[in-house]
PALO-975209 format. One record per residue (C-alpha): residue number from 1; residue in one letter; x, y, z. Coordinates in steps of 0.05 Angstrom, whole numbers, always signed. Example, Ala and Ser with C-alpha at 12.3 -4.5 7.8 and 13.67 -1.06 7.14 Angstrom:
{resi = 1 resn = A px = +246 py = -90 pz = +156};
{resi = 2 resn = S px = +273 py = -21 pz = +143};
// end
This chain:
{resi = 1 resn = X px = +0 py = +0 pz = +0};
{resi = 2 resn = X px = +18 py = +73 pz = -7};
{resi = 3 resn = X px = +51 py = +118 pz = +33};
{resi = 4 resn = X px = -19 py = +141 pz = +82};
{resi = 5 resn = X px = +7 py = +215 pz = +85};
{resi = 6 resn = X px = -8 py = +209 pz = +2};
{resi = 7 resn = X px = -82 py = +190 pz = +8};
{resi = 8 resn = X px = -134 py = +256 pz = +2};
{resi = 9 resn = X px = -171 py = +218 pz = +56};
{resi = 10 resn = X px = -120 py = +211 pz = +98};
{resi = 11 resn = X px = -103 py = +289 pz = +96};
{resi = 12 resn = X px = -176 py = +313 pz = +98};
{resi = 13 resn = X px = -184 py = +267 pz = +159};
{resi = 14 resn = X px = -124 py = +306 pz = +191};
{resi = 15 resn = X px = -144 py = +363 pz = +179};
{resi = 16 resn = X px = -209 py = +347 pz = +210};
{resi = 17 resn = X px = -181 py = +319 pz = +270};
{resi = 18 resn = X px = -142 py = +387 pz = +281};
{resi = 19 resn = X px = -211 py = +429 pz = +271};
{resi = 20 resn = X px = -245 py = +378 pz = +321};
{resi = 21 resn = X px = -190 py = +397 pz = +373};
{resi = 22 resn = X px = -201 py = +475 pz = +364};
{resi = 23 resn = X px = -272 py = +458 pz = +358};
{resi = 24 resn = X px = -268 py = +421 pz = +433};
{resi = 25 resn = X px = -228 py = +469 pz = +462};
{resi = 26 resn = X px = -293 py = +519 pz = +466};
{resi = 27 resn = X px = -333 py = +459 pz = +508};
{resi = 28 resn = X px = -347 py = +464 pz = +578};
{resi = 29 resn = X px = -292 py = +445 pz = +625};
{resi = 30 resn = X px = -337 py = +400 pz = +646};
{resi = 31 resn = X px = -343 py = +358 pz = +594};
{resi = 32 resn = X px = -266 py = +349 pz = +583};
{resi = 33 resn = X px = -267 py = +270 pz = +610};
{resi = 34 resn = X px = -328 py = +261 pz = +568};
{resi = 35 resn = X px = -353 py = +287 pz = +506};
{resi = 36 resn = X px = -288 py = +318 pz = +495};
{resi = 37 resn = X px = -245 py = +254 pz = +506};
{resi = 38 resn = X px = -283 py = +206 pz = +469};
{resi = 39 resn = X px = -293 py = +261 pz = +404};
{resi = 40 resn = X px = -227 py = +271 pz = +407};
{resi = 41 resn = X px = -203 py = +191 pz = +405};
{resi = 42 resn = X px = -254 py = +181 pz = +351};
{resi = 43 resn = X px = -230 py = +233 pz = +308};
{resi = 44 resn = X px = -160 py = +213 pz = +315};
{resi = 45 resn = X px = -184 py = +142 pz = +305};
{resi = 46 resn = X px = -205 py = +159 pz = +229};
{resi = 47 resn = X px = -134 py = +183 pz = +212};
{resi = 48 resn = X px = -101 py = +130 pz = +247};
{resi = 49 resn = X px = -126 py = +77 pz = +223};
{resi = 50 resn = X px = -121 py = +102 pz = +149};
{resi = 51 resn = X px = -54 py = +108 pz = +168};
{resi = 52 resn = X px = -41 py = +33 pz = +202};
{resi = 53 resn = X px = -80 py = +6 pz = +141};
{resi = 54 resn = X px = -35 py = +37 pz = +95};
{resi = 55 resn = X px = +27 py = -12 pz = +132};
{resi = 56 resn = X px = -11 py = -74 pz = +126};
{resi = 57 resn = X px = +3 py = -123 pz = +73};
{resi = 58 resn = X px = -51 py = -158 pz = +54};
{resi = 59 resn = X px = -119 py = -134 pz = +17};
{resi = 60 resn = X px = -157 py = -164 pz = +83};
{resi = 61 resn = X px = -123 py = -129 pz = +127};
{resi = 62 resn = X px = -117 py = -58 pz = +89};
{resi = 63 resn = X px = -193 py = -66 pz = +91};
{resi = 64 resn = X px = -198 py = -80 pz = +156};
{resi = 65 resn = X px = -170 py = -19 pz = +180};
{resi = 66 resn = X px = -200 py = +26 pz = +129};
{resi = 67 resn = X px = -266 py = -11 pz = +158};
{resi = 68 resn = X px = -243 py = +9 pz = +237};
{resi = 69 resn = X px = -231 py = +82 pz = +208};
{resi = 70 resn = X px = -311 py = +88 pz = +180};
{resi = 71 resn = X px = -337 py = +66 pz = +245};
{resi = 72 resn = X px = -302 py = +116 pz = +279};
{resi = 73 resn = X px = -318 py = +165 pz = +223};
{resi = 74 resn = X px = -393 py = +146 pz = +244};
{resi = 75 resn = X px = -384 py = +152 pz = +326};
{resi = 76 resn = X px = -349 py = +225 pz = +313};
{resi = 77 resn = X px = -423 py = +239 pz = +262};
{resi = 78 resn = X px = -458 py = +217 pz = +331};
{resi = 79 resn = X px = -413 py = +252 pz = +377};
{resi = 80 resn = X px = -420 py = +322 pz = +328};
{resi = 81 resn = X px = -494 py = +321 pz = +332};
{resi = 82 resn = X px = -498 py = +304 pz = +408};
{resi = 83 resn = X px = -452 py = +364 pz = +413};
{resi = 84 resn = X px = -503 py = +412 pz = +371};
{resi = 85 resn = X px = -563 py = +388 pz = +413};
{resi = 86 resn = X px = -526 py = +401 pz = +477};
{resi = 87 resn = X px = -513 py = +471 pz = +439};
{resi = 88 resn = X px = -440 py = +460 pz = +452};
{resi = 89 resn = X px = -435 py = +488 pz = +376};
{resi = 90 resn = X px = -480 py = +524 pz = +339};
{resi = 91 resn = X px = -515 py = +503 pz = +276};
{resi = 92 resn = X px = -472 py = +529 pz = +228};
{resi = 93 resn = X px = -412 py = +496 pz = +254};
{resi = 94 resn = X px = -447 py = +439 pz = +255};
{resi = 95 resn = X px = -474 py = +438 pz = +186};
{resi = 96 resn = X px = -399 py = +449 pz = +162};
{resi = 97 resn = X px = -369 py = +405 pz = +205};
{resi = 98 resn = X px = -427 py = +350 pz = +186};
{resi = 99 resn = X px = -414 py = +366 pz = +110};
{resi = 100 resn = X px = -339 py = +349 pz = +124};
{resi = 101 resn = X px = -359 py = +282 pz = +154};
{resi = 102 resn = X px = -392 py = +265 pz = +88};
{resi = 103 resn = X px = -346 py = +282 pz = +44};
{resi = 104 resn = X px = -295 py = +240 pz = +81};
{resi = 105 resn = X px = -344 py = +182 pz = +88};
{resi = 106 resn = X px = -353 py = +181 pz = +16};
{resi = 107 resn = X px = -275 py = +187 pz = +6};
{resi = 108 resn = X px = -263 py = +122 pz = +59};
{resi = 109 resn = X px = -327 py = +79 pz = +19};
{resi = 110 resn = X px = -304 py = +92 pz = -46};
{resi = 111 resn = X px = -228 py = +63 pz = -14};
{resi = 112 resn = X px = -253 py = +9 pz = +18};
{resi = 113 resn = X px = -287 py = -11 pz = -51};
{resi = 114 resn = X px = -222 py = -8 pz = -87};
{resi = 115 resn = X px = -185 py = -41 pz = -42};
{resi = 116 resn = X px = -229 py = -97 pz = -33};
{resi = 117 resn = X px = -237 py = -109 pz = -107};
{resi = 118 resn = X px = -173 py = -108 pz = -121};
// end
């Protein structure tokens, strides 16, 4: 597999992990062992497991991974909205934020397809 710093989905899910940690940094101090923890891990999760995929050898295990990283793609979706209903973040940022998530979700199906069929 290629070098993970290489893959689009790999940079736009770094870049979201950086907005997620300016994003958390607003949340009540309160909610640091909580919401902010697990949002934060989640994120990270995406990138980092687009990036351990990317060492792996076989087409099972590249998958794998790629797999891990959508599920925590989905858990960070959950933890963004829980955040906007808590008004931790106003619906703008949210809408944005949420439109990133897509994007990158369609990025990480589309790769999991190729990799699987290949």
């Amino acid at each position: 597999m290629q070098n993970y710093q290489e893959l689009k989905v790999w940079k736009k899910s770094h870049a979201f992990v950086l907005e997620v940690y300016q994003l958390t940094d607003q949340f009540p101090k309160s909610e640091v062992f909580g919401l902010v923890s697990q949002m934060r891990r989640s994120t990270i999760s995406i990138a980092a497991n687009l990036a351990e995929g990317c060492g792996k050898k076989g087409t099972l295990d590249i998958a794998n991974f790629f797999q891990i990283s959508l599920g925590s793609l989905h858990e960070t979706e959950y933890y963004l909205l829980l955040s906007k209903d808590l008004k931790y973040i106003s619906n703008e940022i949210f809408e944005k934020r949420n439109l990133e998530i897509k994007e990158i979700k369609a990025m990480l199906i589309s790769l999991i397809k190729t990799v699987r069929s290949s």
